[in-house]
C-alpha positions in Angstrom: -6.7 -9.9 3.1 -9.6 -12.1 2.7 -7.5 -14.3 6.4 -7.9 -11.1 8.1 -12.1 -10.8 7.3 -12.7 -14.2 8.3 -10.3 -13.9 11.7 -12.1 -10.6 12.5 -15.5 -12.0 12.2 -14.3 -15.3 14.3 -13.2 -12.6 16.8 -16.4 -10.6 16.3 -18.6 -13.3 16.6 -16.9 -15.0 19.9 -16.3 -11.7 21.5 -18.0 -8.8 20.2 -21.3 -6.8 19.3 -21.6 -9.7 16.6 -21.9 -11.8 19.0 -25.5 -10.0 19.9 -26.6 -10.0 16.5 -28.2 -13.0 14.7 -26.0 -15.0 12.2 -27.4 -13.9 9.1 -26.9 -10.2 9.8 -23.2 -11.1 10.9 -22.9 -12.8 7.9 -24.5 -9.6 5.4 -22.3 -7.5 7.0 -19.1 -9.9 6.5 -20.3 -9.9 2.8 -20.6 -6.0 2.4 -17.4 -5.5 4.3 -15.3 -8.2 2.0 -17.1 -6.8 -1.6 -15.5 -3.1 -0.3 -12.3 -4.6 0.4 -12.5 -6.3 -3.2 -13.0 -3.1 -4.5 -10.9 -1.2 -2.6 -8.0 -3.6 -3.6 -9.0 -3.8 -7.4 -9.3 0.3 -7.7 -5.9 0.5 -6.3 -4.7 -2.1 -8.7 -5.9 -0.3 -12.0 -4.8 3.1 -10.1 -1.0 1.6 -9.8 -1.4 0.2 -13.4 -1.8 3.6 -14.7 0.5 5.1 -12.9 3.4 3.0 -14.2 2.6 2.8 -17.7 
């Protein structure tokens, strides 16, 4: 999961709006959208914990 950020900001950043946008707000975003994956992937972890036990 954590490939698939850093190639999307690579592609982003060569490529898209990011591109536009200084480094250090590419680089806040990156960190915002990798803590919601984080917890995204730890909710869903407890969730299928619970539901098996």
């Amino acid at each position: 999961m954590l490939f698939l950020v850093a190639a999307l900001l690579l592609l982003g950043t060569l490529l898209g709006t990011a591109a536009l946008a200084p480094v250090p707000v590419t680089a806040a975003a990156a960190t915002v959208i990798a803590a919601w994956l984080v917890a995204f992937a730890a909710r869903e972890r407890l969730a299928r914990k619970r539901r098996t036990s």
